[in-house]
Structures are given as C-alpha cells and as structure tokens.
C-alpha positions in Angstrom: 88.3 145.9 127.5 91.2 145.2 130.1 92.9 141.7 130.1 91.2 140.6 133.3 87.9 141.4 132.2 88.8 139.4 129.1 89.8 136.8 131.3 86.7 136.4 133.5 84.2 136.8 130.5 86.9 133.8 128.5 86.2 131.4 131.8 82.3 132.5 131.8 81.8 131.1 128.2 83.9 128.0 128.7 82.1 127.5 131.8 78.7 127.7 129.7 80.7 125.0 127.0 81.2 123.0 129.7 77.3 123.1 131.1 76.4 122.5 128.0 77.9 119.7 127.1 77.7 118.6 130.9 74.3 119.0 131.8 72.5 120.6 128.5 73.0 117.7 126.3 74.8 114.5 127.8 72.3 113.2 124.4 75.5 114.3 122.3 78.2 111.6 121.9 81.4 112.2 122.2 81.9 110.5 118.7 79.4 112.8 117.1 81.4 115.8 118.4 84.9 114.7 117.1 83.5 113.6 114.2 81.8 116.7 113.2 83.9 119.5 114.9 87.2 117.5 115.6 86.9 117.8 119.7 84.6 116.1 122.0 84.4 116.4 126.0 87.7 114.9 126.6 89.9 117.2 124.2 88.3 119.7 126.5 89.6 117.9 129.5 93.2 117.2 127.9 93.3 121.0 127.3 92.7 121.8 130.6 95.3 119.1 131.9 97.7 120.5 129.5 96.9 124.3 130.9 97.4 123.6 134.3 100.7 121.3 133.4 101.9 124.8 131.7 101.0 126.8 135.0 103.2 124.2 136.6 100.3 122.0 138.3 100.8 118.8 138.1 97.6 117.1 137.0 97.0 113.5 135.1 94.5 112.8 132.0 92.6 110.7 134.7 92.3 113.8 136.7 91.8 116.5 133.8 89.0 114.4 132.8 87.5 114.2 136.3 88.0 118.2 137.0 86.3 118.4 133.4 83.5 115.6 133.8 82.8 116.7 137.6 82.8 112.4 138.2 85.3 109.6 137.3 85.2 109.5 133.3 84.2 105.8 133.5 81.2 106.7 135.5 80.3 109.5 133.2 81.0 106.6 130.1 79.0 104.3 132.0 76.2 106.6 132.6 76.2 108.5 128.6 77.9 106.6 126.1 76.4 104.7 123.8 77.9 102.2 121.4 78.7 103.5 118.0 78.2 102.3 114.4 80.8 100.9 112.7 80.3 103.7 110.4 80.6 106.1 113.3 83.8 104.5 114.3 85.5 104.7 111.0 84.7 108.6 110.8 86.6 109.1 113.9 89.3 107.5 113.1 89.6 109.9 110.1 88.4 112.8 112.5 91.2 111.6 115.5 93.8 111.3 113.2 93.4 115.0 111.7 92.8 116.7 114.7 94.7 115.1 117.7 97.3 112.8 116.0 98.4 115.2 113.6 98.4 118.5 115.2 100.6 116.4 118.1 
C-alpha cells in the first residue's frame, strides 16, 4: 500500500471514530471513556489541535474542540453530559493523571 493511500484510509477510520462518538453514541460519557480507555472526545480534539499546531496552523483548545465537536464544546456539554458519581469522578482522576498528566 502507498503512503497516500495509507493516509486517506487513516483519515476514513478516524472520521468513522469521530461519527461514532459524534452521532452513534453521544449516550457515552466522556468520563466513561477516559476512565476505561484513558481518552474521551476531547483528547481527540487536543490531538487534533496539537497536529495542526505541528503543521504550523495555529489553532486553540477552544477551536480544536469545536473542529472536533462540529459545535461550541459547551453546547455539546450542555446538550450530552451528564453529571457523574462521585465514584466516577474519582476514577478519572486516577485515569487523567496516568494518561494526560503523566505522559505530558
């Protein structure tokens, strides 16, 4: 397979995560995701901030997580989130320590 092709099928599948997690199942909590696979929704948009900051584009959080959300991330909260368990809370403190804190 030839790097471009590589490429386009790379952007197909995290244009799938993203539908998924977009559209498929706004049911899934952010919280629930970091706390059981150690990203949620707006790892994914920090990780595309941080990509097009790379490529030289200047881009904020706010608008990483607007490119990534397809709406203001407040609206999205406002709309999805829920309020989490104490329980739940403590877990992703663990969870956002190990994986974002730690790995910088």
């Amino acid at each position: 397979m030839d790097d471009q092709t590589r490429i386009e099928l790379e952007a197909a599948a995290f244009r799938r995560l993203q539908q998924h997690l977009m559209l498929d199942r706004t049911d899934v909590q952010n919280i629930d995701l970091m706390n059981l696979a150690g990203f949620c929704r707006n790892c994914l948009s920090r990780w595309y901030q941080e990509a097009a900051n790379a490529r030289g584009i200047d881009m904020t959080k706010e608008e990483g997580r607007e490119a990534f959300y397809g709406m203001p991330y407040d609206t999205w909260r406002d709309l999805n989130q829920t309020e989490a368990s104490p329980e739940k809370q403590a877990a992703f403190e663990k969870a956002f320590k190990e994986n974002v804190t730690d790995r910088g």
